[in-house]
N, C-alpha and C positions, 0 to 999 in steps of 0.2 A: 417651382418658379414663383417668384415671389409676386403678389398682386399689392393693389392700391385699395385705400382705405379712405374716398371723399367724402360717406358720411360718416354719422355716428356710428362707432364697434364697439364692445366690447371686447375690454384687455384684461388675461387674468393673469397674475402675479401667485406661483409658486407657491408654500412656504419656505421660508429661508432655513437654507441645509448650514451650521453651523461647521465650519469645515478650518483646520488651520494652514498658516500662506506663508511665505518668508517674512513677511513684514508682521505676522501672528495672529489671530483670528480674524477671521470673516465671516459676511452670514453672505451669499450666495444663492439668489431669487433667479427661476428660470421664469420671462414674461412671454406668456404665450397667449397668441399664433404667434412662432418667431417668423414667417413668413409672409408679414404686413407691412406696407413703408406706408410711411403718414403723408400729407402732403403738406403739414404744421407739425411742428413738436409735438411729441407727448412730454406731458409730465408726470413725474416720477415723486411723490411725496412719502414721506418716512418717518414715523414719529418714536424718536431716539427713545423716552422712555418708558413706550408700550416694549421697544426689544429689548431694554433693557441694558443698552448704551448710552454709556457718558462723556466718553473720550471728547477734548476740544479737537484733536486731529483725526476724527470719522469722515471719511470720504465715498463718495457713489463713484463706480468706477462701471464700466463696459470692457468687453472682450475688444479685443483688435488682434493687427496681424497673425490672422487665421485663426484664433482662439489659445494663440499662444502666449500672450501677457495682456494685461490687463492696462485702463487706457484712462488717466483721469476725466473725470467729469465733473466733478462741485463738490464743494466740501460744506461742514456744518452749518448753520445760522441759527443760533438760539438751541431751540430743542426741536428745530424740523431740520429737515436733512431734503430738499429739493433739485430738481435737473431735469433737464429737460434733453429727450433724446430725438430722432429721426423714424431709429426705425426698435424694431424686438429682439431677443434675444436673452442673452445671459448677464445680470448684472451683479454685483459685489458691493460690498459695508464694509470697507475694510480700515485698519488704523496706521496713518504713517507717523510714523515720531523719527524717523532717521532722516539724517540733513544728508545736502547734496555732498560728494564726494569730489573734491580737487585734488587733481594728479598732473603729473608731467609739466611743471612749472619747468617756464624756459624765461630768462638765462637760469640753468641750474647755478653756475659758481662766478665766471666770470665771463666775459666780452670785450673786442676793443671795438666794436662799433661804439657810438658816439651816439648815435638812433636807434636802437636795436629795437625788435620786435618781441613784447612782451607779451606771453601766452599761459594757457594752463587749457586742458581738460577738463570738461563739469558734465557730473550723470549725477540721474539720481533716477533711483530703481523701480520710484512708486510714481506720486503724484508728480512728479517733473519739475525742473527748473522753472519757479515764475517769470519768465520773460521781462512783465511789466514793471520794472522796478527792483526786479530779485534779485539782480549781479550789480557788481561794483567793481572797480580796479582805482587802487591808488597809487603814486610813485611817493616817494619820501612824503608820505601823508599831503598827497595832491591828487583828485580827483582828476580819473581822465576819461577820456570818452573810446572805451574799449566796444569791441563789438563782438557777439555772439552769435556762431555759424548754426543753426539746429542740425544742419546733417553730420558735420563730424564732433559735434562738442566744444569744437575749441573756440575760445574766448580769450580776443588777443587784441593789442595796442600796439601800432607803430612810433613811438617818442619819436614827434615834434622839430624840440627845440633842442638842441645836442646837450647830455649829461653831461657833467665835467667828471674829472677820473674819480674813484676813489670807490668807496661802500656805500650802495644805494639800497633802501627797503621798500620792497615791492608785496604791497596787501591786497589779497583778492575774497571778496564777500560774497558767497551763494545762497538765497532762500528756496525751497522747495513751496510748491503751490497749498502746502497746509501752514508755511510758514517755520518748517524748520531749517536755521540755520548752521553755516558754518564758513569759519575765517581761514585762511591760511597767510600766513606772514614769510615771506623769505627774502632771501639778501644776495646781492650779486656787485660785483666790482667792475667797475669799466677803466681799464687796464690801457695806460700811455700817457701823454703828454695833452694837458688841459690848453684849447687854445682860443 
């Protein structure tokens, strides 16, 4: 049963079990009592080259859904590596260099809407999609005001002002919260009579 912690406690910190992840090493600190909620943050400080990490993409991560993936928390600043958590448990040092993943671009080929609803799919495995700033969608290189669902992924635009027929390029921009990115470029035709 987990209790509350209103004064001073000590928190002890593991040593980090050096262990390999999909995204490729991690050093992996258990902070115990995991069974203390704070009733302010703790913080969590790291000094990158006492472990012997350089990476600009090192990130502090936490367990979530039941202990089965791992949950960004804050990435590098300089040579300290800082976060501030709730409560205890299991944390992770781990490196993300892999950009978000765009799929299921819709229109795939062509459409005779006139307005059609412009979509794609955005995951990314580690650190997550940066919300603030991290997506973009453009039409024939025109910035639009597309909007991202967190529960299903999908990140999509209803056009406006009616395309006229012909071949339009539709660009969608994702950065992950360590800052890697990726573009995807595709093309679609809106098919009939321009009016």
């Amino acid at each position: 049963e987990p209790t509350s912690a209103y004064n001073a406690a000590y928190v002890f910190a593991s040593n980090g079990v050096r262990e390999s992840s999909p995204s490729g090493p991690a050093l992996i600190f258990d902070i115990e009592p995991k069974n203390i909620l704070f009733d302010t943050p703790v913080k969590f400080s790291f000094d990158m080259a006492r472990l012997g990490l350089k990476s600009p993409k090192i990130g502090i991560y936490g367990r979530s859904d039941n202990g089965r993936r791992w949950s960004f928390i804050a990435k590098i600043d300089g040579d300290k590596l800082e976060a501030d958590g709730i409560g205890l448990g299991q944390i992770a040092i781990l490196g993300d260099s892999t950009p978000p993943l765009i799929s299921s671009i819709s229109p795939a080929a062509s459409t005779t809407s006139r307005k059609p609803y412009l979509s794609c799919v955005i995951t990314d495995d580690l650190s997550g999609v940066a919300l603030d700033g991290g997506l973009s969608m453009s039409i024939d290189g025109r910035w639009v005001p597309a909007e991202f669902d967190i529960d299903t992924n999908k990140f999509g635009y209803r056009v406006r002002n009616p395309l006229g027929a012909g071949r339009h390029k539709l660009e969608i921009r994702a950065v992950d919260n360590q800052g890697n990115s990726t573009v995807k470029t595709s093309f679609f035709s809106v098919t009939g009579k321009s009016k």
